[in-house]
N, C-alpha and C positions, 0 to 999 in steps of 0.2 A: 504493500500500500504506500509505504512512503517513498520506497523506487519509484512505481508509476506519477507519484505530486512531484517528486523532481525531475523527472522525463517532463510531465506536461510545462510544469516552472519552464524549464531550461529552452521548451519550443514557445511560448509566449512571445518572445522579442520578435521570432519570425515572422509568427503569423502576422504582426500588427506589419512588420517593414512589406510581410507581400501585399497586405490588403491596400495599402496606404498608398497613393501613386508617387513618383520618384519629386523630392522635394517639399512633400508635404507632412508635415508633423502634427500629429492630433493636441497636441498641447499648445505648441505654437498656436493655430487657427483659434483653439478654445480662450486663450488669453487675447487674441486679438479679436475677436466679438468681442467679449467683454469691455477692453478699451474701447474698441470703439461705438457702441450703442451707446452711448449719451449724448455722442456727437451724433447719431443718427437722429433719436429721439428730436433731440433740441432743432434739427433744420427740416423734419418731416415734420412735426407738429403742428395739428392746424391751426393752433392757437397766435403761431408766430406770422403768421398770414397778414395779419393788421398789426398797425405800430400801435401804439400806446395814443397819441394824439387821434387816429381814426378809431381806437374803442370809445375816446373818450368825446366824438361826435356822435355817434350811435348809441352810448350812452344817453345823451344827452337828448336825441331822437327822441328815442324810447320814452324819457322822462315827459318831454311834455304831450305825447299823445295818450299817458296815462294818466297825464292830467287833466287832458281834456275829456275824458270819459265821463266824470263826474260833474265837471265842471260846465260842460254843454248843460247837463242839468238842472245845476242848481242854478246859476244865472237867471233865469228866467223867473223862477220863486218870486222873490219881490213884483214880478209885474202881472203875474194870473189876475188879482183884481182889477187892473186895467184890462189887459185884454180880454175879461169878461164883459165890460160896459163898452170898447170895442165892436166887437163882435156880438153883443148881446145875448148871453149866454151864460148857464146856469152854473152853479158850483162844482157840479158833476163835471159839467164838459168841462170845467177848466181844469179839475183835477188830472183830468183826461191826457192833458199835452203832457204830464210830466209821466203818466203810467204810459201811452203809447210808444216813448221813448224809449222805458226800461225792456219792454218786452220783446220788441224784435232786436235788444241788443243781445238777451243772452241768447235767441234761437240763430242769432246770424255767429255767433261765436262758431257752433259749431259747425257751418259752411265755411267759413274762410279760414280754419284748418287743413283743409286739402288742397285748399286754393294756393296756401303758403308751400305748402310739399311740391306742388306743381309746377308755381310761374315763382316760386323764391320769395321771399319776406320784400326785399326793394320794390319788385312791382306790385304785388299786394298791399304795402304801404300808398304808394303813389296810386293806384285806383283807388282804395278805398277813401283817402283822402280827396280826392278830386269828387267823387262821391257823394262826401260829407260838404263840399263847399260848394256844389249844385244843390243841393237839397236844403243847406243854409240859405242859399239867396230864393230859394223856394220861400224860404220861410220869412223872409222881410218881406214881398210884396206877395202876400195872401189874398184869395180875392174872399172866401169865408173860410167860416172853423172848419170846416172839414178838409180843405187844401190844407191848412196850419197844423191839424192830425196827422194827416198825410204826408208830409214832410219832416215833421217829428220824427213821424216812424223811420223815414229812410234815414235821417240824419242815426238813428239805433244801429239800423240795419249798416251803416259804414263804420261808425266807431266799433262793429262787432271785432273786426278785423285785429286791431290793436290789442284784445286781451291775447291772442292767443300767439299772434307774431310777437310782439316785444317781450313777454318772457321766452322767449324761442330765438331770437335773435342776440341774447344775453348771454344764453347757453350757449349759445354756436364761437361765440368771440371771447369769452372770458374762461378760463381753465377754473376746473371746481375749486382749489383752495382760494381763489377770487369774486366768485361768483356768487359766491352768499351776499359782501357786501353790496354788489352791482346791484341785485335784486331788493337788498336794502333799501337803496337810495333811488330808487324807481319805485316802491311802496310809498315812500314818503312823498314824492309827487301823488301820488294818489290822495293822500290826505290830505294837502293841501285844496288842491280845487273846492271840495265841499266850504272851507273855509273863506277863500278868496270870493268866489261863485255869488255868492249873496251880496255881499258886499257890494264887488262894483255892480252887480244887476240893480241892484238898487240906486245906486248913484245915476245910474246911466238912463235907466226908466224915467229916474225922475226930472233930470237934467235935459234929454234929449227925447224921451218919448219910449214907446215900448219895442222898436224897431234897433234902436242903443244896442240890446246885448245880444241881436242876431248879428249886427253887423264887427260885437266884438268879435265874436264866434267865426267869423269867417276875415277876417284879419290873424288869428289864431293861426286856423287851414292855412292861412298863407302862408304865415311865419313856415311852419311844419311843413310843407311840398319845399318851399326855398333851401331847407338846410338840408 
């Protein structure tokens, strides 16, 4: 038994030199993956794709089309008692403008999901935004409430777009030990709008009329298709 472990010992070195083609060392090769897969890693990564200044515009994207979600919203609060004696119409319908809003936002969420997988986050961005600034200037020259519902609604149906692209377009550019923050500070634009939202609607109602925070709203859209 221990003749045959040293017979087989003793052909080991062979077998590896026949298998092995002339020049090539299984050690060698093993130590040189190793060096070198960091340096792969680090120039294959998709994260290295975008500089730090171009995350830190898509960042920035991202931020205010999530704050415009809420923000289209609440703007207009301050002015429903106008626009009921406007349009002469009841407390119901006017509650209406802000519920027709919410609801074709969460069903269009989950169309413009695939939309995103399909035509890429940039141009789902840029339609759905062009979208949202059609259906805005719908919504300053209203000829009655039911146009003004009706343009609500689409104005929903575009901002759907934005929940599901800009956390997705966060993930795509930012590497996970980053990316918690990223999402952080796009949360926080979220909160803000509800805050800001009343405020100037109200100033602008009052100041300029109730057509003020449509045409904030669609100075916003511009801002956001510009950057």
């Amino acid at each position: 038994m221990a003749a045959a472990g040293a017979a087989i010992a003793a052909h080991v070195p062979q077998l590896q030199a026949a298998k092995a083609p002339p020049g090539f060392s299984v050690q060698a090769e093993g130590a040189g993956k190793q060096k070198d897969l960091p340096q792969q890693q680090q120039i294959t990564s998709i994260y290295d794709v975008f500089s730090r200044r171009r995350r830190g515009l898509i960042l920035g994207v991202v931020c205010v089309s999530q704050f415009l979600n809420p923000f289209s919203s609440s703007i207009i609060l301050p002015s429903l008692k106008l626009l009921q004696s406007v349009f002469n119409t009841s407390t119901v319908v006017g509650a209406a403008i802000v519920a027709c809003y919410y609801l074709p936002l969460g069903v269009a969420s989950l169309l413009w999901g695939p939309a995103c997988d399909m035509w890429g986050r940039k141009a789902t961005y840029l339609a759905s935004t062009a979208l949202y600034a059609a259906a805005t200037v719908g919504c300053i020259f209203p000829v009655n409430i039911s146009m003004l519902l009706a343009f609500r609604a689409l104005q929903g149906v575009a901002l759907g777009a934005y929940r599901g692209a800009g956390v997705g377009a966060i993930a795509d550019i930012y590497p996970p030990q980053q990316r918690g923050l990223a999402i952080g500070i796009v949360m926080v634009s979220t909160l803000v709008g509800p805050v800001i939202g009343p405020v100037l609607g109200g100033f602008l109602a009052e100041a300029y009329g109730w057509r003020a925070p449509f045409i904030a709203l669609l100075a916003f859209s511009r801002r956001l298709t510009s950057s």
